[in-house]
N, C-alpha and C positions, 0 to 999 in steps of 0.2 A: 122559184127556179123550177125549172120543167125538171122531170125526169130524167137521171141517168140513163141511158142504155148500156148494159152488157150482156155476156154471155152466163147464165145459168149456173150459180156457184163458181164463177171468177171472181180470180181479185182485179177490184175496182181500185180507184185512190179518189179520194176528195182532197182537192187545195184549198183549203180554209184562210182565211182572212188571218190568223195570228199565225199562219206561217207553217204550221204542224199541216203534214198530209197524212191523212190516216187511210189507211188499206179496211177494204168490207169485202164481203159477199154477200151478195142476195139474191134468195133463195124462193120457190113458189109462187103461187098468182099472183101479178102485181095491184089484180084488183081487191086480191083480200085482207082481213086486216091487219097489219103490221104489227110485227113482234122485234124490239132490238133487243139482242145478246151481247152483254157486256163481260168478259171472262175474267179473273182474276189476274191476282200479281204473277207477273212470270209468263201468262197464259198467250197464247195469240188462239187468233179463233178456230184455228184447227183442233182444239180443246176442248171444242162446240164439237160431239163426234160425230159422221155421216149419218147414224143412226136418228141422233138425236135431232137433227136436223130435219130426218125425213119423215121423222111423228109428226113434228109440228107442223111442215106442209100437209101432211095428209088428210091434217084433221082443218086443213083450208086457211090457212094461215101464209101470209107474208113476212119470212126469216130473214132479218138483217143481221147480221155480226161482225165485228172489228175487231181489229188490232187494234188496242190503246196505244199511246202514246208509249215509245220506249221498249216496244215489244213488236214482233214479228214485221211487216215489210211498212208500217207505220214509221214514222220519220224518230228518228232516236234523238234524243235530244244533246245538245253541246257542253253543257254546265257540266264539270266536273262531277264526279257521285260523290258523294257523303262520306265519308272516314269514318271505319268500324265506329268511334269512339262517339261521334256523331248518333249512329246509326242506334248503339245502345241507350246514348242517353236524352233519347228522342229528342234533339238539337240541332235541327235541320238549318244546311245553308240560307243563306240570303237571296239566293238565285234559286230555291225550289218551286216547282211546282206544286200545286197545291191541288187536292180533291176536283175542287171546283174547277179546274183548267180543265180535265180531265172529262168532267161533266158536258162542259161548251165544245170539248173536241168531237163528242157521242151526236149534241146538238147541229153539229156542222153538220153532221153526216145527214141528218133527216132533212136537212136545208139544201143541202146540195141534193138531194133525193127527191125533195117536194114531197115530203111525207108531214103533214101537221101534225098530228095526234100518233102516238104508238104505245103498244103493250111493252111495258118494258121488264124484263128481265137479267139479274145481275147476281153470280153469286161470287163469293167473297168479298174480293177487291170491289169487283165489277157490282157487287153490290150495294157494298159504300157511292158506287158511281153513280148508279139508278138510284137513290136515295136521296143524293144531290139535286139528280137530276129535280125527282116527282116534288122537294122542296123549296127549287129555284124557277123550274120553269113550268109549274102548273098546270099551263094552258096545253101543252106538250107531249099529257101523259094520259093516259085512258085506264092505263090499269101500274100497278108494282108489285113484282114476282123478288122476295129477295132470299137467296137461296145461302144458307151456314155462312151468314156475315153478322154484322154485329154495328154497335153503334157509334164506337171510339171513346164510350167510356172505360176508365182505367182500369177498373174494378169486375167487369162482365168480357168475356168472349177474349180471355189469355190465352198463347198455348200451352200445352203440356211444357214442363221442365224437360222431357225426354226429347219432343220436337224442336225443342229452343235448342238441345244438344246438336242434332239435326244438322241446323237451317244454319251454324254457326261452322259448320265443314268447309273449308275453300270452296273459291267458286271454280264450277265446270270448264276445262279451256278448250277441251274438244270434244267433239258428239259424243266418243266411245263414253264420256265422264259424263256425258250430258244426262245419256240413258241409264248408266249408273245410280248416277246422282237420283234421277226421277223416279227409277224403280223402288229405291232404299226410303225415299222421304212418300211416296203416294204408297206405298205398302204399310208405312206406318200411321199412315194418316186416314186411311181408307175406313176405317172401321171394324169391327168385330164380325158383323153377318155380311160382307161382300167382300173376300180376298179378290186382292186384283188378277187380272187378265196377263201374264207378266208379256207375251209378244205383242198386244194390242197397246198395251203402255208404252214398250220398246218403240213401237213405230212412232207413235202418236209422241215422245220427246224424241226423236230422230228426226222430226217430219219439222217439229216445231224447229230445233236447231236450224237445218236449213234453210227454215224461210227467215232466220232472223236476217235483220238489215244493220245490226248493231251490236257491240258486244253487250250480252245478256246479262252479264253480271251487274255491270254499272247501271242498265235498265233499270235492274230490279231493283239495286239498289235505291236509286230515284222516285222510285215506285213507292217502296217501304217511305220515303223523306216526304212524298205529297199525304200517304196516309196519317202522319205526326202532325204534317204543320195542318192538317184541318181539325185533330185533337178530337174533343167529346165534343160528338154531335149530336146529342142528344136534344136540346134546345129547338135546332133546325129540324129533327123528324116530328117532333111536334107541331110544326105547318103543313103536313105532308094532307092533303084532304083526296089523292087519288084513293079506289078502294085499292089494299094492300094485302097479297097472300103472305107470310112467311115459311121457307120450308127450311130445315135443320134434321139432323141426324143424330142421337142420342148417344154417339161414342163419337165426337170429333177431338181431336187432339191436336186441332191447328187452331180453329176457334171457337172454344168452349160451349157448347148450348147454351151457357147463360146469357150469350152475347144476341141469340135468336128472342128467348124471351125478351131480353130488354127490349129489344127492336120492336117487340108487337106491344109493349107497356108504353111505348114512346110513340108510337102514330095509331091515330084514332080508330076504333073498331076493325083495325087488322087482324087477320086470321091466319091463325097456327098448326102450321103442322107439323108433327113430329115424325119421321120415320126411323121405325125401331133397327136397331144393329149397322144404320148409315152411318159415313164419320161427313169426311173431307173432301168425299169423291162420289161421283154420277156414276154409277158403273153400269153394266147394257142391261142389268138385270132390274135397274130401278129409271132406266129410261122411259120406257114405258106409262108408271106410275107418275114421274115425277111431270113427263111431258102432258098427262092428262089433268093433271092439277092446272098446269099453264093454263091449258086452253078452256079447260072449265071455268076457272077464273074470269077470263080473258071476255067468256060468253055471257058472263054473268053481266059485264057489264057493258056491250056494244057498246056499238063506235057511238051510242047517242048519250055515252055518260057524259054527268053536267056539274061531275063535283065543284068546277071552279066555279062557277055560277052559283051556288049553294054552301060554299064554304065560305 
């Protein structure tokens, strides 16, 4: 399929074949090499912050980023959400979505794009997603950035007992709770060496609120039911043969470091990085750093990597 046209960091929508429309923006030369941002649970891509956006153009790069499924102006889905009781005892409906849907809706987007190969980066959720992705569609990936995510085994990459307290408060029913909500759970989450930004987070969950298309609770909730029913993936990162950077923060309290090392003990001569005093959050302070890891990665392996051909 030819190329999209739009304008310069608009939202786009792609109509996919199963139905999901997913909202993008893309960002930078469209001649250079493509990077897809996949953002976590909850996240839409304005979570991707301008800043960080405009390292990675800078340094000549093509920035795609989406709304997943169930989040911001991407199509929310019908299936009723999961019941707390569900939810706890990882017991996901019979209509859930799964990792892998999630994965084909990222892959829509480069289809509907005409983009064959991309850098892909993902952190959390969105990690899990790129993960999928670089183990399912090989031919599709050139490099994996995956950023404080983890593998879905049971045992590596828990939250804090404190954040589980958290994440277990009712859910937000209007902005004012929204930013509430965000400031109380990303302050706790953020880590030891980067208190947050508390007006820059205000905006950036105000801004998210707005653009949603759906109510956000039951997203997320659905969101949490697709991360269950795809379980330990551990198995499937062992085919992953794109080269893999890992990046983690050494105070996360959403998902544990361990859950980074496992991910680089589970795909082949992946590389680790740790940054000291990071938790659960990008903040403007470590954009810089973390965008040049991207793109040095990224460099490392031009568009003429051949992993699948050698793996």
């Amino acid at each position: 399929m030819a190329e999209a046209s739009g304008a310069e960091g608009a939202d786009q929508y792609a109509a996919l074949p199963s139905g999901m429309t997913i909202c993008f923006r893309d960002h930078g030369d469209r001649t250079g090499p493509a990077v897809l941002l996949v953002a976590g649970m909850g996240e839409d891509l304005t979570f991707w912050t301008d800043s960080f956006f405009g390292s990675l153009v800078a340094r000549g790069l093509r920035v795609v980023a989406i709304d997943n499924r169930d989040v911001g102006r991407s199509t929310f889905v019908a299936a009723p959400p999961p019941a707390l009781w569900r939810q706890i005892a990882a017991r996901p409906r019979a209509d859930a979505y799964a990792l892998s849907d999630m994965a084909r809706d990222a892959v829509g987007v480069l289809d509907h794009l005409g983009i064959p190969r991309v850098h892909l980066v993902g952190r959390s959720m969105g990690g899990m997603i790129a993960q999928t992705i670089a183990a399912t569609a090989p031919e599709r990936v050139l490099s994996l950035t995956s950023i404080y995510s983890t593998t879905g085994a049971r045992k590596v990459g828990r939250p804090a007992l404190s954040t589980i307290r958290l994440l277990a408060a009712p859910p937000a029913r209007t902005r004012t709770e929204a930013v509430r909500a965000h400031l109380r759970i990303t302050g706790h989450i953020a880590g030891t060496g980067y208190p947050i930004d508390d007006a820059a987070e205000a905006a950036i969950a105000a801004r998210g609120w707005d653009r949603s298309a759906g109510d956000q609770a039951a997203g997320v909730a659905r969101q949490i039911q697709a991360i269950q029913r795809a379980g330990d993936r551990t198995a499937q990162l062992r085919r992953i043969t794109a080269p893999t950077l890992v990046i983690n923060g050494d105070r996360d309290l959403l998902v544990d470091p361990s859950g980074g090392a496992a991910t680089v003990r589970a795909i082949r001569a992946a590389r680790h990085v740790v940054l000291p005093g990071m938790g659960h959050h990008i903040p403007e302070a470590l954009v810089g750093p973390v965008t040049q890891y991207i793109s040095q990665h990224a460099a490392r392996v031009g568009e003429g990597g051949n992993h699948v051909r050698n793996s």
